[in-house]
C-alpha positions as CSV (number, residue, x, y, z in Angstrom):
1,X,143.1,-94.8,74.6
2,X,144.8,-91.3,73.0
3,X,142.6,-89.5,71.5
4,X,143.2,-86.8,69.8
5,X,141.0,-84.3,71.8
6,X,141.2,-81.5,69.7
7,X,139.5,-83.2,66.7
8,X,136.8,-84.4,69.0
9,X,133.4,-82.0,69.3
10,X,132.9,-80.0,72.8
11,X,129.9,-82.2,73.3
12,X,132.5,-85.5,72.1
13,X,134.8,-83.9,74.6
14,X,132.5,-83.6,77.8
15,X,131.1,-87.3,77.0
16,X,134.7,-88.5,77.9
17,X,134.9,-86.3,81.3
18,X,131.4,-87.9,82.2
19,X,132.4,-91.3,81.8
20,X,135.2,-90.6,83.5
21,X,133.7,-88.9,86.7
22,X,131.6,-91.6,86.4
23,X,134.7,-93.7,87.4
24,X,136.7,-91.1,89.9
25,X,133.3,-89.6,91.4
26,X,130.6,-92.1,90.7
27,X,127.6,-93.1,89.0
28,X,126.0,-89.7,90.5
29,X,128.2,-87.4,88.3
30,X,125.3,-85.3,86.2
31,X,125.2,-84.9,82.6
32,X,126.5,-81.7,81.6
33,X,123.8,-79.0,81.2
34,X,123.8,-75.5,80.6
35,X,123.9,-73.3,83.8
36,X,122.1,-70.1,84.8
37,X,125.2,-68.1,83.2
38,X,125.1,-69.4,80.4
39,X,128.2,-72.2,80.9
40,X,127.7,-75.8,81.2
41,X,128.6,-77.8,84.1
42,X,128.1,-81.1,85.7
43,X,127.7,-82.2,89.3
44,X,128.2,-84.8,91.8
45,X,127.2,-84.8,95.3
46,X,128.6,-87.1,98.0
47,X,131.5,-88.9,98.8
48,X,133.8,-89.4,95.8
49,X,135.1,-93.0,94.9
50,X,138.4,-91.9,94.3
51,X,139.6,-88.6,94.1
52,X,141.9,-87.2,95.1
53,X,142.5,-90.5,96.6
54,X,140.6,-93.4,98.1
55,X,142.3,-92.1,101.5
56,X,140.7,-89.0,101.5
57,X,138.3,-88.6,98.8
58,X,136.1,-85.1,97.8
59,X,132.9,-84.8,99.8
60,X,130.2,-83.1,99.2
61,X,128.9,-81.5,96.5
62,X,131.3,-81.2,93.6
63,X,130.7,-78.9,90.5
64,X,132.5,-80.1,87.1
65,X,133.6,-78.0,84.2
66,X,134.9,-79.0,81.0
67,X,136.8,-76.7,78.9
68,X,137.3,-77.7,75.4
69,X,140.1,-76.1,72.9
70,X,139.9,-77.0,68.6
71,X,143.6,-75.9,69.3
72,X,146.8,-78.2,69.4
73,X,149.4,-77.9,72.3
74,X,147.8,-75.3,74.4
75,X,148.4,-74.9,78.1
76,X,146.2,-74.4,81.1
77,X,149.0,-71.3,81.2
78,X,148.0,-69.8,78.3
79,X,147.3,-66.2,78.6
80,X,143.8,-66.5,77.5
81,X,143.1,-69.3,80.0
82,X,145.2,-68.3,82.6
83,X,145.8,-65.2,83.4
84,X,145.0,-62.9,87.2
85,X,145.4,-59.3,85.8
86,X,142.8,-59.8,82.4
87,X,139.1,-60.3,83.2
88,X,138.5,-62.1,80.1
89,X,140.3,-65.1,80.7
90,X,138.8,-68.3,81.8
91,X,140.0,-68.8,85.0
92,X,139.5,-65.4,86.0
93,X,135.8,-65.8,84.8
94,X,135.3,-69.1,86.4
95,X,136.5,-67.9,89.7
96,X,133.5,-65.1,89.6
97,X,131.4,-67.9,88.9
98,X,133.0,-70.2,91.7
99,X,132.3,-67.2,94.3
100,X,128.6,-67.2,93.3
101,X,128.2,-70.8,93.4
102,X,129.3,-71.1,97.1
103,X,126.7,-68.8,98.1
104,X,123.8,-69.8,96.2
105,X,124.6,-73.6,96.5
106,X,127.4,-74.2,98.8
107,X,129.6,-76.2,96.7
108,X,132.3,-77.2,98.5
109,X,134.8,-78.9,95.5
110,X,135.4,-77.5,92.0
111,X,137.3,-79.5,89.3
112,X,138.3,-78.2,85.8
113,X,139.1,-80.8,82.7
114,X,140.4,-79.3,79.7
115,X,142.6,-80.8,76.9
116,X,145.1,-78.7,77.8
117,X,148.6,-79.3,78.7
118,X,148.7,-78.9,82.8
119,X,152.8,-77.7,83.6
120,X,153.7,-78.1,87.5
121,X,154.1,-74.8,87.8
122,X,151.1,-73.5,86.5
123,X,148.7,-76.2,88.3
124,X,149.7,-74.6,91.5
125,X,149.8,-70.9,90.3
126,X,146.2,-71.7,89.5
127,X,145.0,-73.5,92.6
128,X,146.7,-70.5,94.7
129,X,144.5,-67.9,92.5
130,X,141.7,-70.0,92.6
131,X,141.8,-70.8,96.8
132,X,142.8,-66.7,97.3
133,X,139.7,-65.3,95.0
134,X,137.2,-68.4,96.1
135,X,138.0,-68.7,99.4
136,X,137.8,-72.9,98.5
137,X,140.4,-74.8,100.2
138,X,143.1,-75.4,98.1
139,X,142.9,-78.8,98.4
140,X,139.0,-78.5,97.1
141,X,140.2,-77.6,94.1
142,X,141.4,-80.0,90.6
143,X,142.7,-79.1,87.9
144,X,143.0,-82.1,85.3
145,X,144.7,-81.5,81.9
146,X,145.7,-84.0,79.1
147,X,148.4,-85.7,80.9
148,X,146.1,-86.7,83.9
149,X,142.9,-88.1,81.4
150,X,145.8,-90.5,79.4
151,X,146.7,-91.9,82.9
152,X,142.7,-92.2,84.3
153,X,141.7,-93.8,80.2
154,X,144.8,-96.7,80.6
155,X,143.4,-97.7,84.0
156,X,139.9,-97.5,82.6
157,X,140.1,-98.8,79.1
158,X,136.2,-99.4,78.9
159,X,135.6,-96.5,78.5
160,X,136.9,-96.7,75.1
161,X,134.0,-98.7,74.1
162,X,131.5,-97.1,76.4
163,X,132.0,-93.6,74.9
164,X,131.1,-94.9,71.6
165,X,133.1,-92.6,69.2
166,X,133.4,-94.0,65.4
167,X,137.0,-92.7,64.2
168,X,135.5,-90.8,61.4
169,X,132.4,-89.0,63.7
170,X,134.5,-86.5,64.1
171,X,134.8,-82.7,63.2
172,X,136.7,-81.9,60.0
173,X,140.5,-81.8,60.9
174,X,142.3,-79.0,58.9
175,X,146.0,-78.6,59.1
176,X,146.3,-75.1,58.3
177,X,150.3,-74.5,57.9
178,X,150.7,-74.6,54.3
179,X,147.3,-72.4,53.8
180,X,148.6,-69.9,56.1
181,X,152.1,-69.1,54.2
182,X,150.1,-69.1,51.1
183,X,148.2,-66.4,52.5
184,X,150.8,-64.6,54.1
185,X,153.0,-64.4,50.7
186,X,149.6,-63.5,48.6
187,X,149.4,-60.5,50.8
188,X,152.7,-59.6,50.5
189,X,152.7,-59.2,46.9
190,X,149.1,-58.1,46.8
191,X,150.4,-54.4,46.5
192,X,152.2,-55.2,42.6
193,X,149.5,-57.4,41.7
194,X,146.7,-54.8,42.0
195,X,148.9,-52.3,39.4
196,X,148.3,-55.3,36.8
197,X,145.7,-54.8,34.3
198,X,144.2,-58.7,34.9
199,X,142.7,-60.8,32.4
200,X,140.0,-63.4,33.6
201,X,141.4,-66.7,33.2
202,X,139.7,-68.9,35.6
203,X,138.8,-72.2,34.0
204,X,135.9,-73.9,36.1
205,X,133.2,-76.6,35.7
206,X,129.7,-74.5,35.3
207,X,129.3,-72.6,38.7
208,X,124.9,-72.7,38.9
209,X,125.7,-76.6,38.2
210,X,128.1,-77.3,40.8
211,X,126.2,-75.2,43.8
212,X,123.4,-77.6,42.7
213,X,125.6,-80.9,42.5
214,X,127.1,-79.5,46.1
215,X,123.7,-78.2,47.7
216,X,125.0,-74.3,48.2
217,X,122.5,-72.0,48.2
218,X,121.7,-69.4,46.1
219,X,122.2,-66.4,48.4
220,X,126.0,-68.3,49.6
221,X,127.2,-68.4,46.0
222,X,126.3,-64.4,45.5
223,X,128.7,-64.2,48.8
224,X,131.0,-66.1,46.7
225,X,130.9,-64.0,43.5
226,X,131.3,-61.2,45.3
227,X,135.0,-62.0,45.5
228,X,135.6,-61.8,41.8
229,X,138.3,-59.4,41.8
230,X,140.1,-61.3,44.1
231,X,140.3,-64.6,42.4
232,X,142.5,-63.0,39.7
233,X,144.6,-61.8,42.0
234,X,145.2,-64.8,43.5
235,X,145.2,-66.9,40.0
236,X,148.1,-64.2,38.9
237,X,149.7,-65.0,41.9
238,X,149.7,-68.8,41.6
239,X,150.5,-68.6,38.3
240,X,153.6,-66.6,38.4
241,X,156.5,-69.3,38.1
242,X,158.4,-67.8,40.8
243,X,155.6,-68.9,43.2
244,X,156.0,-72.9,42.1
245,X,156.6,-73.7,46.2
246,X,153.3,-72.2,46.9
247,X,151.6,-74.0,43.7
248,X,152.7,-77.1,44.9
249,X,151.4,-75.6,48.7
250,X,148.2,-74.5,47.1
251,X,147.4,-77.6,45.8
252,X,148.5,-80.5,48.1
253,X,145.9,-77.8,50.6
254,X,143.3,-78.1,48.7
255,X,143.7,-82.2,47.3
256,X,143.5,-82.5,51.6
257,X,140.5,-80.3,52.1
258,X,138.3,-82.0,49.3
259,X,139.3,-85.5,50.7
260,X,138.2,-84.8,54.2
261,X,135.5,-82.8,53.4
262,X,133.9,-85.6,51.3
263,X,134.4,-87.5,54.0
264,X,132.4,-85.3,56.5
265,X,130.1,-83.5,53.9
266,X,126.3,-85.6,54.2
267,X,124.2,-85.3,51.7
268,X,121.8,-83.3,54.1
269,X,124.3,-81.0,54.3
270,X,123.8,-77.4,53.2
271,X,127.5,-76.6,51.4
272,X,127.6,-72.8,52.8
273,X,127.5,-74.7,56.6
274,X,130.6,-76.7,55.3
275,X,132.4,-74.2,53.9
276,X,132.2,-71.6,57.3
277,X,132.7,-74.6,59.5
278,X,135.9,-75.1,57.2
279,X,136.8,-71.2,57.3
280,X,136.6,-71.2,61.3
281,X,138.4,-74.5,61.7
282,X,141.0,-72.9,59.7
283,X,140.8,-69.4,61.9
284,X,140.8,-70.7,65.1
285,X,143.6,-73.0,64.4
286,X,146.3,-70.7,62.8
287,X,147.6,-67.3,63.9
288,X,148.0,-65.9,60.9
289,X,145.0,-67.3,59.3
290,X,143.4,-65.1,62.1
291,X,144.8,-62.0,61.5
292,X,143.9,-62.7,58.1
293,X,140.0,-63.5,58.3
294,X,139.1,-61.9,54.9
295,X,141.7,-63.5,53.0
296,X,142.0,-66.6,54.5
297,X,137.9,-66.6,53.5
298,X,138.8,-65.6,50.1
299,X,140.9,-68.5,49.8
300,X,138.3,-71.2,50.6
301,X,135.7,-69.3,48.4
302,X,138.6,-69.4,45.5
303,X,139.1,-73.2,46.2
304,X,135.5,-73.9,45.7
305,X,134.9,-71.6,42.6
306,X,137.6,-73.3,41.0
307,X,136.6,-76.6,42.1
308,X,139.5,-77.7,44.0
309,X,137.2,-78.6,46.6
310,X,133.5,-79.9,46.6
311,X,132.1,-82.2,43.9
312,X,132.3,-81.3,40.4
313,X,130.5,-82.5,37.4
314,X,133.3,-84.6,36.1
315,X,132.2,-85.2,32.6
């Protein structure tokens, strides 16, 4: 049972982990709910079935986190996970949270899943910060990373029907690579194509026809048209002959996006929420996408106008 856990939901994600304590804690382990702090945490109090070990399992009351990443091939080590001299990182935040815990409830375990990578080094780096700023043992303390869940799923394969997750319920999954270089050579050359007088040239199906065939709202596709200006730069761009690698980029991209989005797009679905889930899947998931918000939007708001993705009124 590998799943890919960065294409599952947070709430796919900490269904798994349940199931799962449900097996290494017991039937006890809570559902996760949202805490006084604003995270969300499960529970389990008494004597753990087996973990560590069956030799000398947790006991007591045990609070559960789950920490879920969108992101491929991060690491519990990351420096926005993991990292004693920023306050903003999540272990540094969960350990304030860990100190307040013991003296309003007395917990006396804490355990952290994420589907993250969990290096030897950094498990213990992390245990040490977490036992020295806690004051929990160290032995109190889990840390249970992607590498740990494959092992628990093979000896538990039931829970790969129990959890109940249909292949193709899952949030869109964007490969971003080819977008972001496209973006990153557009903005390079942005500077010579703004001296160009432009002519409009952007062939399209009729735009108040497909908002309506796509359900996008009115006040979304003034958003959209906003961006004018920018759509001929990016047409002059992919049109330049020069630029026939990021063509061929440009439109394998968007042949993906329009497959996979018809596959997640409902027809209860408002187009505006599938466009900005596409746009942050897209952000969060590429570095240079990020440091490119505007024009990475710009780009999903071209691909749409010019209906490389969403429906289109064919004949």
């Amino acid at each position: 049972m590998n799943y890919n856990y960065s294409d599952l939901s947070p709430t796919q994600f900490e269904h798994l982990v349940i199931l799962l304590c449900y097996e290494i804690f017991g039937m006890g382990a809570e559902t996760f709910s949202d805490g006084p702090d604003g995270g969300r945490d499960s529970r389990f109090e008494g004597l753990a079935q087996l973990y560590p070990s069956t030799n000398r399992p947790w006991d007591g009351l045990t609070v559960i986190q789950a920490k879920h990443t969108i992101s491929y091939n991060n690491k519990f080590n990351d420096p926005d996970f993991f990292n004693p001299i920023s306050d903003s990182a999540t272990i540094t935040t969960e350990a304030k949270k860990i100190k307040k815990l013991i003296d309003s409830d007395g917990i006396n375990n804490y355990i952290i899943f994420s589907n993250r990578k969990l290096p030897a080094n950094a498990n213990e780096k992390i245990k040490n910060y977490l036992c020295e700023e806690t004051g929990l043992a160290k032995e109190s303390i889990g840390l249970m990373g992607i590498e740990a869940m494959g092992n628990y799923f093979k000896r538990f394969p039931h829970i790969a029907d129990a959890v109940d997750l249909n292949p193709y319920d899952v949030p869109l999954n964007i490969q971003p690579d080819d977008l972001a270089d496209i973006i990153i050579s557009i903005k390079d050359a942005l500077p010579n194509i703004k001296k160009k007088n432009i002519e409009p040239n952007l062939e399209r199906t009729d735009f108040i026809k497909k908002n309506k065939l796509n359900n996008l709202t009115n006040s979304y596709a003034q958003a959209i048209l906003k961006k004018m200006g920018d759509f001929y730069e990016i047409e002059d761009f992919l049109s330049m002959p020069e630029n026939e690698v990021y063509q061929q980029k440009y439109a394998e991209t968007a042949e993906e996006l329009h497959a996979k989005i018809c596959i997640y797009k409902h027809d209860t679905h408002l187009f505006d929420q599938v466009i900005e889930n596409t746009i942050d899947l897209i952000i969060n998931r590429d570095n240079d996408c990020k440091r490119n918000k505007i024009l990475t939007r710009t780009m999903i708001y071209y691909m749409y106008y010019k209906c490389d993705i969403g429906e289109n009124n064919v004949a």
